[in-house]
The first five atom37 places (N, CA, C, CB, O) and aatype in JSON, in Angstrom:
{
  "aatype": [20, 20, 20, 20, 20, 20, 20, 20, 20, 20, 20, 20, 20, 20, 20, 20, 20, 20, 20, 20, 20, 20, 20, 20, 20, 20, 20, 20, 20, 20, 20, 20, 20, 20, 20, 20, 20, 20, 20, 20, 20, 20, 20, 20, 20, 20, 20, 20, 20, 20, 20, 20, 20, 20, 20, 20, 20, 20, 20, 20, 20, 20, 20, 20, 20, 20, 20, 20, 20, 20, 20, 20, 20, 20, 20, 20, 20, 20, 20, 20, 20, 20],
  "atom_mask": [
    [1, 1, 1, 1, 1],
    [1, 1, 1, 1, 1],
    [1, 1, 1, 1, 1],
    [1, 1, 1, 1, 1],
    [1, 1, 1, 1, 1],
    [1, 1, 1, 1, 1],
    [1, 1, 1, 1, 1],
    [1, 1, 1, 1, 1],
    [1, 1, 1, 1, 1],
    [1, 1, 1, 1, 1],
    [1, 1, 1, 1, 1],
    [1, 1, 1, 1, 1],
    [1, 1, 1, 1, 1],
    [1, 1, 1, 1, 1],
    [1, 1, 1, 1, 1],
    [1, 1, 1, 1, 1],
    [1, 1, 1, 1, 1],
    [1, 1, 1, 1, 1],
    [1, 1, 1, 1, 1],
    [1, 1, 1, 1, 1],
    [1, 1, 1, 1, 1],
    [1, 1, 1, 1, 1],
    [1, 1, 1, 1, 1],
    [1, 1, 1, 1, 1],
    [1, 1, 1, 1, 1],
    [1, 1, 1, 1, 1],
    [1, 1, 1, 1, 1],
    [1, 1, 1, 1, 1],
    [1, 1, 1, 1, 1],
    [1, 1, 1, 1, 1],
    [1, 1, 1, 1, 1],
    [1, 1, 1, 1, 1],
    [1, 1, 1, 1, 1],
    [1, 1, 1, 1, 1],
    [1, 1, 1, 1, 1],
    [1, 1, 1, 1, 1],
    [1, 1, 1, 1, 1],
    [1, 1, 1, 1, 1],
    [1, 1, 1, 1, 1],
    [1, 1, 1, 1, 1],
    [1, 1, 1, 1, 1],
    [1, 1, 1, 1, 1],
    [1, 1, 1, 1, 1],
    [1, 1, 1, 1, 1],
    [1, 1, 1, 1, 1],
    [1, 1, 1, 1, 1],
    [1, 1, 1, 1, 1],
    [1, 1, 1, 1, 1],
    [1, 1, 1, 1, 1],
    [1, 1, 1, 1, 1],
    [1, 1, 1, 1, 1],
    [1, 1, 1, 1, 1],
    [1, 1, 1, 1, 1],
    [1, 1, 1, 1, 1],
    [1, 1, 1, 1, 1],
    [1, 1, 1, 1, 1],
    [1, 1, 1, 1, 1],
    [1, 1, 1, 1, 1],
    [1, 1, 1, 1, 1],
    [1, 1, 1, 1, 1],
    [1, 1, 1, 1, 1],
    [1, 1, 1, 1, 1],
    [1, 1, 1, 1, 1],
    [1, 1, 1, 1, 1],
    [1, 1, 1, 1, 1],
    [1, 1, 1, 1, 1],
    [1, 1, 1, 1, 1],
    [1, 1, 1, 1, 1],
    [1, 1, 1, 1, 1],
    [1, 1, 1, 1, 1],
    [1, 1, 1, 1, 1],
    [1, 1, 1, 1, 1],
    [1, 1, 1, 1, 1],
    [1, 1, 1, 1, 1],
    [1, 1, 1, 1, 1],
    [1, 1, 1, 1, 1],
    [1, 1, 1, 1, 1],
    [1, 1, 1, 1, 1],
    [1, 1, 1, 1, 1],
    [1, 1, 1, 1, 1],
    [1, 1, 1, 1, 1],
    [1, 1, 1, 1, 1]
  ],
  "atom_positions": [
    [[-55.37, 27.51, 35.3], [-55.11, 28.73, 34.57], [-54.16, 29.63, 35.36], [-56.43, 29.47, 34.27], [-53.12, 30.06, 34.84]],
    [[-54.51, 29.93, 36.62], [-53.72, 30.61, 37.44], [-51.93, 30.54, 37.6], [-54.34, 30.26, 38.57], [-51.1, 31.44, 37.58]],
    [[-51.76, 28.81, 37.8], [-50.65, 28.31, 37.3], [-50.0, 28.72, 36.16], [-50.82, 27.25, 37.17], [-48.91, 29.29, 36.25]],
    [[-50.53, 28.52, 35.08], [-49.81, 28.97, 33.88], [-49.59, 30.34, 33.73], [-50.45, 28.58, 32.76], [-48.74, 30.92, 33.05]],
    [[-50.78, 30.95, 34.73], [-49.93, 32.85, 34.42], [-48.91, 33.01, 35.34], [-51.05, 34.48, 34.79], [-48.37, 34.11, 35.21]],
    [[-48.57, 32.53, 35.96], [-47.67, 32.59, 37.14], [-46.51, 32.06, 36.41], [-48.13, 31.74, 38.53], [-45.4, 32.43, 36.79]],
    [[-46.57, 31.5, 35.75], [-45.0, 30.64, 35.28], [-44.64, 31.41, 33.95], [-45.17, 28.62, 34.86], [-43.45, 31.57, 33.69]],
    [[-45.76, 31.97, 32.96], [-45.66, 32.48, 32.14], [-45.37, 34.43, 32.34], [-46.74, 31.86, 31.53], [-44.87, 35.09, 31.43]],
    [[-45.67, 34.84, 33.23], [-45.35, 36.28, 33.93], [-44.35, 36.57, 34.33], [-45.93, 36.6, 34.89], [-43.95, 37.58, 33.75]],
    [[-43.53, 36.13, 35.24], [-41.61, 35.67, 35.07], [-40.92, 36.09, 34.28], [-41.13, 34.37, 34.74], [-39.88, 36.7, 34.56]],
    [[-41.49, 35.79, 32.67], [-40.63, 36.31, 31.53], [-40.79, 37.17, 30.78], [-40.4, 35.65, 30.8], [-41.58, 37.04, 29.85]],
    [[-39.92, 38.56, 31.0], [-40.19, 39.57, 30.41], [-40.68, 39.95, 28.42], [-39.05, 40.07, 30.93], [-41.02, 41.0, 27.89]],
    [[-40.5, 38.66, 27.87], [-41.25, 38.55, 26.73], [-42.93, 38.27, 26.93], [-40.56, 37.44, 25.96], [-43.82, 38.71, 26.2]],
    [[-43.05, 37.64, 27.8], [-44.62, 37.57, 27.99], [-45.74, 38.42, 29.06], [-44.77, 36.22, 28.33], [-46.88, 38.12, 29.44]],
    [[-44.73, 39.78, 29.41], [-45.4, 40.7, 30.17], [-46.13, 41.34, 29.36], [-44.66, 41.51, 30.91], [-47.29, 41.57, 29.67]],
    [[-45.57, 41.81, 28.04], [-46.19, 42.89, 27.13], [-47.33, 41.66, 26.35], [-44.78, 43.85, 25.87], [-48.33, 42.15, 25.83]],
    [[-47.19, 40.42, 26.29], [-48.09, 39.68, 25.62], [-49.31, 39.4, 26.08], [-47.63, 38.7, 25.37], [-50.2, 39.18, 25.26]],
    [[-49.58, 39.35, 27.52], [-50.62, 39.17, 28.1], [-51.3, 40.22, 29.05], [-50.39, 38.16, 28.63], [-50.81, 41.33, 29.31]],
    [[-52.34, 39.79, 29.48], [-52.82, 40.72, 30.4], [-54.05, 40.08, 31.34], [-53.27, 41.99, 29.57], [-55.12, 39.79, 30.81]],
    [[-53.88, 39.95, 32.36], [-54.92, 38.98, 33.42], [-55.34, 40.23, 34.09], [-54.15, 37.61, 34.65], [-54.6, 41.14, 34.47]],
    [[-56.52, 40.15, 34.19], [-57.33, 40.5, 35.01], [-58.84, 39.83, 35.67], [-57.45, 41.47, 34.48], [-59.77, 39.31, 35.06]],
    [[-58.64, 40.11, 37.41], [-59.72, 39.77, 37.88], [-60.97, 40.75, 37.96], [-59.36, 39.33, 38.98], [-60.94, 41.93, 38.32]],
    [[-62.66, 39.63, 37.32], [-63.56, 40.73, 37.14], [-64.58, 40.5, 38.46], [-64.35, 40.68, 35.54], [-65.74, 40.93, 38.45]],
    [[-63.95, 39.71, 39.7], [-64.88, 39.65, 40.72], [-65.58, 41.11, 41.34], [-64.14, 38.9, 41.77], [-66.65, 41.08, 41.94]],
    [[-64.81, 42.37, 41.11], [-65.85, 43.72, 41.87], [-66.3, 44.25, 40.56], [-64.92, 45.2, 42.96], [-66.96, 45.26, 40.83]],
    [[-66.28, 44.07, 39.34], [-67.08, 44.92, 38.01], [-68.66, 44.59, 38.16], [-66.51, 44.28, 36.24], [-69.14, 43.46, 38.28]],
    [[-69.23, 45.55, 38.13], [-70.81, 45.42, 37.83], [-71.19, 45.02, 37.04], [-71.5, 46.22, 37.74], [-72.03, 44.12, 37.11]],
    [[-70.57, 45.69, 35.51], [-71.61, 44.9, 34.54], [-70.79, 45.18, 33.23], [-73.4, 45.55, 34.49], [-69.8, 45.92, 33.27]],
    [[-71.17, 44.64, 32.16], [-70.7, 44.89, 30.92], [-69.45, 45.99, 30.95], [-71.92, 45.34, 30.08], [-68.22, 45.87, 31.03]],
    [[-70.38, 47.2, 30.85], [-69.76, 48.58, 30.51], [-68.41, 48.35, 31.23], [-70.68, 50.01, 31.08], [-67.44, 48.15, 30.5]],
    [[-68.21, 48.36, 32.66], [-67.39, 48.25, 33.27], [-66.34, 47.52, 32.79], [-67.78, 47.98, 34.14], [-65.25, 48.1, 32.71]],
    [[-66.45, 46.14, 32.39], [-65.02, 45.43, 31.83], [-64.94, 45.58, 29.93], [-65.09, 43.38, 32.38], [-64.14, 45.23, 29.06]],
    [[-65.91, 46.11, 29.97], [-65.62, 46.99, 28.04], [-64.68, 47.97, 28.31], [-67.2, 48.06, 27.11], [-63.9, 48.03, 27.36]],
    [[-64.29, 49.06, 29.5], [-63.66, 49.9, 29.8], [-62.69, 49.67, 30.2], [-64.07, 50.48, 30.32], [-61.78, 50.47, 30.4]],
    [[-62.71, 48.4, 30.41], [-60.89, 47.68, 31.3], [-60.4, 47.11, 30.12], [-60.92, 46.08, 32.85], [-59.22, 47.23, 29.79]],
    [[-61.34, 46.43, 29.39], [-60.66, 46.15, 27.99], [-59.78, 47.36, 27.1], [-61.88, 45.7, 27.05], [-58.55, 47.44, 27.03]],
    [[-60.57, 48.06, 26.61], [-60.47, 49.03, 26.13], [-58.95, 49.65, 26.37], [-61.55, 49.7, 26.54], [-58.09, 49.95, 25.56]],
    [[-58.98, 49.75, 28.33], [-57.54, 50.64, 28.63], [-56.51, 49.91, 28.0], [-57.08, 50.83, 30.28], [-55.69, 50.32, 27.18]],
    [[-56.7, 48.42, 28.62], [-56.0, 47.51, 28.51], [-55.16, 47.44, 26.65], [-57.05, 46.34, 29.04], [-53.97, 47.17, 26.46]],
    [[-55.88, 47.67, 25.87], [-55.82, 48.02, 24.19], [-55.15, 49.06, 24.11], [-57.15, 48.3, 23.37], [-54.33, 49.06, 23.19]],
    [[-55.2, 50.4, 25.03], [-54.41, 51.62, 24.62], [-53.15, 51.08, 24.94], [-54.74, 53.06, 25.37], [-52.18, 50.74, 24.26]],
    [[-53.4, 51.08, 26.09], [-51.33, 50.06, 26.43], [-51.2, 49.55, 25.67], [-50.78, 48.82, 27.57], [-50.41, 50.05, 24.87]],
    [[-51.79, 48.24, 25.27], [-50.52, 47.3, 24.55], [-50.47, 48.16, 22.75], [-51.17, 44.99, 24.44], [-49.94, 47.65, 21.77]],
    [[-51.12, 49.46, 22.79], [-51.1, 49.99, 21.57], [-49.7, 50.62, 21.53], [-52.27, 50.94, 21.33], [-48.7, 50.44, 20.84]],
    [[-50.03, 51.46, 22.57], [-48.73, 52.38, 22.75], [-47.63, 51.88, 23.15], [-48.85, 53.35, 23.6], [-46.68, 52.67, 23.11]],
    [[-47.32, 50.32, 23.7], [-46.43, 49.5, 24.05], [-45.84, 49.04, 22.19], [-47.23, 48.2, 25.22], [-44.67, 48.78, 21.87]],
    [[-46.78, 49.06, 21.46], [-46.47, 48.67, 20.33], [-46.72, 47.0, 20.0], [-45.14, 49.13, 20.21], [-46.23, 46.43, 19.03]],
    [[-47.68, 46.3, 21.15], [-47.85, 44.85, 21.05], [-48.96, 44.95, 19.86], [-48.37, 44.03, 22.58], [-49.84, 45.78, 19.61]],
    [[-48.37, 43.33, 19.02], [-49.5, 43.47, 17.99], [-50.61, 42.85, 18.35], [-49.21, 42.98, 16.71], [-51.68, 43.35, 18.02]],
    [[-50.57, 41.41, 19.21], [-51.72, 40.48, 19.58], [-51.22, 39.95, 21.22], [-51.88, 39.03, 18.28], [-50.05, 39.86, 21.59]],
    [[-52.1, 39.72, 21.81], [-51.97, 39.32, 23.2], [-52.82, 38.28, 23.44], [-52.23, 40.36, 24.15], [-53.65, 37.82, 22.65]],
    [[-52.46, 37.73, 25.15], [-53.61, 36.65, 25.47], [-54.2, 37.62, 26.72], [-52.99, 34.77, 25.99], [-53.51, 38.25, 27.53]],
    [[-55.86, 37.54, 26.63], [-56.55, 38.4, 27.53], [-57.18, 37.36, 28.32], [-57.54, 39.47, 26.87], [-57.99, 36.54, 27.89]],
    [[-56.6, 37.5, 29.92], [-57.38, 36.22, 30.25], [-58.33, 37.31, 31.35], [-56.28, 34.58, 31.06], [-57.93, 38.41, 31.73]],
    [[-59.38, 36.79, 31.63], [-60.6, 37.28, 32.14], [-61.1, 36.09, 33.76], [-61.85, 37.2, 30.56], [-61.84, 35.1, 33.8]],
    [[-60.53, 36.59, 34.57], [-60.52, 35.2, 35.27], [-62.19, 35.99, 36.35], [-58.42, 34.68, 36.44], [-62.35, 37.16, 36.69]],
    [[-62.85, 35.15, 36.52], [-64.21, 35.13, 37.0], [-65.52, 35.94, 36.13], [-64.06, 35.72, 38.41], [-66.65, 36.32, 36.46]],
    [[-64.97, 35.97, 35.25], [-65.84, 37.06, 33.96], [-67.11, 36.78, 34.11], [-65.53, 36.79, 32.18], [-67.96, 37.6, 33.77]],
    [[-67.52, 35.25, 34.81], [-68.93, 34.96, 34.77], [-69.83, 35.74, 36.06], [-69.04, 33.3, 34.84], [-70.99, 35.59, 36.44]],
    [[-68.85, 36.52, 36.48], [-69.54, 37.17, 37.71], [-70.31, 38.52, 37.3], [-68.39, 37.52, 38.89], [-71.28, 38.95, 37.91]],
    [[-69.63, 39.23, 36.0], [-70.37, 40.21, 35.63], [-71.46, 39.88, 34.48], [-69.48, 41.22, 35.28], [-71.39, 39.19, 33.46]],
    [[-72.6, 40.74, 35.11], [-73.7, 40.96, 33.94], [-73.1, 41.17, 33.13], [-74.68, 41.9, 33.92], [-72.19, 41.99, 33.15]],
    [[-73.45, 40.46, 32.14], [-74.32, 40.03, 30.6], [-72.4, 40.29, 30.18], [-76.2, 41.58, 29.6], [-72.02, 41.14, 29.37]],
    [[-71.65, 39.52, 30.8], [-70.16, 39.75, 30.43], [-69.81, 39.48, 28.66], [-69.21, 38.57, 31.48], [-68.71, 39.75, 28.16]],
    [[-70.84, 38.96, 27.96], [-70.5, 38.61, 26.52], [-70.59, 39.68, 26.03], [-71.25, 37.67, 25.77], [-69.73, 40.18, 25.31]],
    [[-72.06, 40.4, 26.48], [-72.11, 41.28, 25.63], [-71.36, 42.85, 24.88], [-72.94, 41.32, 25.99], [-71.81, 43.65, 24.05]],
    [[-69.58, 42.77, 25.91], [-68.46, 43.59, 25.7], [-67.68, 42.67, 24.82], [-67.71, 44.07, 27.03], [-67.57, 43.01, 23.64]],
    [[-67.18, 41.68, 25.18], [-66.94, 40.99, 24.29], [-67.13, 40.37, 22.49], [-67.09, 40.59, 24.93], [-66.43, 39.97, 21.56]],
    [[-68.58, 40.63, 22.81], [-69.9, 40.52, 21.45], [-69.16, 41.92, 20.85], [-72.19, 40.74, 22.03], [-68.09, 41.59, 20.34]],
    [[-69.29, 42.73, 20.8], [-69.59, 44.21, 20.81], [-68.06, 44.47, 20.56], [-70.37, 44.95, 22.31], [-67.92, 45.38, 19.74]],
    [[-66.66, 43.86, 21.1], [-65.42, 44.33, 20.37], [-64.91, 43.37, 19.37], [-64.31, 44.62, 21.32], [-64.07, 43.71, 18.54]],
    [[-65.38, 42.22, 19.42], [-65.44, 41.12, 18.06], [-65.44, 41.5, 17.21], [-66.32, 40.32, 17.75], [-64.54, 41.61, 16.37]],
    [[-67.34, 42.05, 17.2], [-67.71, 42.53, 16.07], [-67.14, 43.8, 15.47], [-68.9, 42.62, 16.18], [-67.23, 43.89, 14.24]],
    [[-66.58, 44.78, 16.1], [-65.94, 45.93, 15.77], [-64.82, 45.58, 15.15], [-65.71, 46.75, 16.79], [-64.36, 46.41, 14.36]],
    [[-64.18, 44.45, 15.31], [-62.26, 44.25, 14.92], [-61.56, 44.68, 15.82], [-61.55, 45.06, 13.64], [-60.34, 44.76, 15.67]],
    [[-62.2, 45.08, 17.01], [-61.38, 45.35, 18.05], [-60.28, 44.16, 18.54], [-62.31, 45.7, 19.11], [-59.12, 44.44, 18.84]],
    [[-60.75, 43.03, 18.55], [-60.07, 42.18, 19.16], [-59.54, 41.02, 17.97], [-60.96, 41.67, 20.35], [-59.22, 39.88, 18.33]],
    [[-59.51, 41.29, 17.07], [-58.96, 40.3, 15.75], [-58.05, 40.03, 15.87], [-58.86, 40.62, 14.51], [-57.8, 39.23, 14.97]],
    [[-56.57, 40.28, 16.97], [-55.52, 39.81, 16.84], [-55.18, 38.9, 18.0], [-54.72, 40.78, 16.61], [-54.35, 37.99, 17.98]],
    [[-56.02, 39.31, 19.11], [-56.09, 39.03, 20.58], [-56.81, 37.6, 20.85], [-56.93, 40.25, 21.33], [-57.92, 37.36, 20.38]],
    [[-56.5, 37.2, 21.19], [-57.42, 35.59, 22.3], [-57.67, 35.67, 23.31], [-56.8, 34.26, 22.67], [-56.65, 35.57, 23.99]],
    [[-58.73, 35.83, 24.03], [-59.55, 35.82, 25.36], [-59.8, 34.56, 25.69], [-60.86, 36.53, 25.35], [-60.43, 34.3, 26.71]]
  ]
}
């Protein structure tokens, strides 16, 4: 995975498309619901319609679905792939 963001980050068409982040120091849910979230105002105000959200160690935070669960279900993320 790491590979492919590295080769894919290079090109200024796929800066505004994606967004990697590492969740190895987040505590818990709330915490990467709030990185999501920022992460959504940018590519709002950037004017991106859908992105790829990659989440690299996500299994390190508590109950990490349940932000995920929770912007699904809202339509928060209907355009986006995690």
């Amino acid at each position: 995975m790491k590979a492919h963001h590295a080769r894919l980050y290079g090109s200024e068409i796929f800066l505004n498309l994606m967004f990697y982040f590492s969740c190895d120091m987040l505590e818990d849910y709330k915490e990467l619901m709030e990185v999501i979230k920022d992460y959504l105002k940018l590519k709002k105000r950037k004017g991106v319609k859908s992105a790829f959200i990659f989440l690299d160690e996500v299994t390190f935070v508590d109950e990490w679905w349940r932000a995920i669960k929770f912007l699904i279900d809202r339509g928060t993320l209907r355009r986006d792939t995690i």
